[in-house]
N, C-alpha and C positions, 0 to 999 in steps of 0.2 A: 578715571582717577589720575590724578596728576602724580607720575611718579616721583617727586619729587618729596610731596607729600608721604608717600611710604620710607623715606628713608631718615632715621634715628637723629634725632638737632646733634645729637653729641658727633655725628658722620659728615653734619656740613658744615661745611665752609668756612673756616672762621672770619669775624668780621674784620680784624685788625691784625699786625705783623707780631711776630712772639716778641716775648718782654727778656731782652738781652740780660740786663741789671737785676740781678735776684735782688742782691743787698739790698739797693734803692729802693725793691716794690715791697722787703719786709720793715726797709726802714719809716716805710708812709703809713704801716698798721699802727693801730694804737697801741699802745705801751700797757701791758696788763701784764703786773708778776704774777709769779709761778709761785706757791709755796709748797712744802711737801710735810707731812703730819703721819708722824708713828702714832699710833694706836697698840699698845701693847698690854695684849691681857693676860694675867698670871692665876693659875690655881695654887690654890693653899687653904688648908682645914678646912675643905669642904667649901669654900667662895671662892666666886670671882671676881677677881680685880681687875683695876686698869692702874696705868702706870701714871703718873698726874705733875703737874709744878703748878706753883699760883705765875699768874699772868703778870709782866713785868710793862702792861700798857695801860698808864692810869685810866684809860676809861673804862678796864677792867677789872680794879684795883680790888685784892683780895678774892677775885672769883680764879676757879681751877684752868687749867687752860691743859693741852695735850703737847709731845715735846713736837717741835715746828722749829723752818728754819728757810728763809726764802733759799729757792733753786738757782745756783751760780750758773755763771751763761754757758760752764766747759762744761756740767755735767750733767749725765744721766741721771734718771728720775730714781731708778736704783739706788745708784750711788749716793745720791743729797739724802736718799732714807736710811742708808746706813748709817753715813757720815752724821747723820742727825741724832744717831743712837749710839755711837759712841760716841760722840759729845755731851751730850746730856747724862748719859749713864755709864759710860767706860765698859759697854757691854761690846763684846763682837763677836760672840757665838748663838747670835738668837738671828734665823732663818725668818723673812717678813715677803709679804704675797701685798700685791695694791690689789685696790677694796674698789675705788671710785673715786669719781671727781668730783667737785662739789667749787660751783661757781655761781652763787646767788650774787648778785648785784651789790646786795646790801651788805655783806656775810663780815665784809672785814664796813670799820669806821672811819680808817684812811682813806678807802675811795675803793677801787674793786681791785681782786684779789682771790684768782683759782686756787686751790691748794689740792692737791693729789695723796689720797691717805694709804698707807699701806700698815699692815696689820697683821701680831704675830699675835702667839698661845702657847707661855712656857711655863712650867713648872717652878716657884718661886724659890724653894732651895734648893734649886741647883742652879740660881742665875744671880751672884753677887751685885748689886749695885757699889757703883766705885767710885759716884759724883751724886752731890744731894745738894745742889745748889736751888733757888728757888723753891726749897722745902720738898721736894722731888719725894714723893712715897705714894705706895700704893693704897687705892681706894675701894671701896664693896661698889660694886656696879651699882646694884640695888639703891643705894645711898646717893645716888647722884644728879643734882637740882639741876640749877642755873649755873653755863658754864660761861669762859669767854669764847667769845666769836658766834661761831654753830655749831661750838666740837660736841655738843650734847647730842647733835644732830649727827655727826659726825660718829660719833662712839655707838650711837643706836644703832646707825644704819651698819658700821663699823661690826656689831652682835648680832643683826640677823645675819651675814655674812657666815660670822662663825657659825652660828647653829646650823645655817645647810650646809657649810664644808666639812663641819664634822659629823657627818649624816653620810658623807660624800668620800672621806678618806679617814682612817683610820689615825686623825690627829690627834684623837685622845689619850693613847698609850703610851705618847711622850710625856704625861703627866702623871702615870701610876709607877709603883715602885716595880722592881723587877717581876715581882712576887707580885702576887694579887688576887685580891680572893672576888668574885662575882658580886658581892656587894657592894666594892671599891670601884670596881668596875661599873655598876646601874648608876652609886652615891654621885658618879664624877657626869657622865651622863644628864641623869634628871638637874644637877647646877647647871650646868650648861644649859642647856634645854629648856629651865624653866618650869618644867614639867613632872608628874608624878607618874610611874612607868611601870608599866603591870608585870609582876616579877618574872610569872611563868613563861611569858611572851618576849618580854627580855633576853632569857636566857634562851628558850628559844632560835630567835633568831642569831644570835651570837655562835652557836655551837652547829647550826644551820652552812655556816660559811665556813665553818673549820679550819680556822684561824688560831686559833686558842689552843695550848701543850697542856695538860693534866700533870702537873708535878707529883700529885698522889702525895702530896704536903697538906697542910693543914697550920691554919693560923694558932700563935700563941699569941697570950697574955692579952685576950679580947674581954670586954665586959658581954659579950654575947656568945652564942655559939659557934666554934671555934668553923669557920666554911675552907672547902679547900681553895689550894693556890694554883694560878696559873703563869703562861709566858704567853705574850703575843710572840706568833711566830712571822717575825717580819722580814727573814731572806723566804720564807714561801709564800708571802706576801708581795715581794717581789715579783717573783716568778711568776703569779698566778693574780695578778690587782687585776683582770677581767673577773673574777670573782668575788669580787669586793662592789656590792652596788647598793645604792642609798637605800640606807638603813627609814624605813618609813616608821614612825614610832605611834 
């Protein structure tokens, strides 16, 4: 065996001298913007929404679009997601995680065009909108056809994300009130989820990881029977998220 042959192509020899001119060898790539697209989903009366403007590109005209804003060449992918969110909304206390990249060929009508989606899950009155330009309001997921670009694609793929992070980390209890009674707790759940969730087994599991205070309260002025109320306990949540593990439903 030729030893030469045993040893890894990345270990030989390179054929030509290093390339001195970084600038140069990225200024010969092809030119492909960057966009970056909040995805922001909000609970409220039992739905879930997403945050929407209609699209201000006529070959769009009157379809929903998500808030987007090309990436400037100083900054971070992070920062173009905030900065996209308080522009559009005047928000800067909503916490956003990137989801995916999404670079189909086709995807934009300009020509091509990556956009990087990053994607938040807040509670809708505790989070004021402060800008409603381009008719900016929130939408039922459910409800949602033909959008611009491929944010339809964008927002689904955008929702399975959610449903296994919140399977994954306990991000639902930033959407129930302090209080909360077990039913508030499945009702928030199964919206999410999509799904219809077997009570006994629910609760089960939840009380399983002992996570959950017993206020030894008890709900008023319910049209049903009054269940009691709890706390997530989330500095021993803290302390103990090795015990927090995907909630398999």
């Amino acid at each position: 065996m030729n030893t030469t042959d045993a040893i890894s192509p990345l270990l030989r020899k390179r054929s030509g001298p290093l390339i001195a001119d970084a600038k140069s060898l990225v200024a010969s790539y092809p030119a492909v913007p960057i966009t970056v697209d909040c995805v922001i989903f909000g609970f409220e009366e039992n739905e879930l929404k997403v945050l929407l403007i209609r699209s201000d590109l006529q070959h769009f005209e009157g379809k929903w679009s998500l808030l987007g804003d090309i990436l400037k060449e100083t900054e971070e992918l992070e920062q173009a997601a905030y900065r996209i969110l308080l522009q559009r909304t005047g928000m800067n206390d909503v916490f956003l995680e990137q989801v995916k990249a999404f670079g189909s060929p086709n995807r934009h009508p300009g020509g091509r065009v990556i956009t990087i989606a990053y994607c938040s899950l807040l509670n809708i009155k505790h989070h004021e909108l402060k800008i409603y330009d381009n008719e900016l309001h929130w939408h039922n997921v459910k409800n949602l056809n033909d959008m611009a670009f491929d944010h339809k694609e964008v927002v689904d793929e955008s929702y399975h994300w959610l449903q296994k992070r919140i399977q994954e980390h306990p991000l639902a209890f930033n959407l129930l009130p302090e209080k909360f009674s077990l039913r508030e707790l499945q009702n928030l759940y199964e919206v999410i989820l999509g799904v219809e969730l077997d009570r006994r087994n629910f609760r089960k599991k939840f009380f399983s990881m002992d996570f959950l205070i017993d206020l030894d309260e008890y709900e008023e002025d319910v049209p049903h029977r009054p269940g009691k109320l709890y706390k997530f306990n989330f500095e021993k949540y803290e302390k103990n998220k090795k015990k927090w593990f995907a909630i398999d439903f």
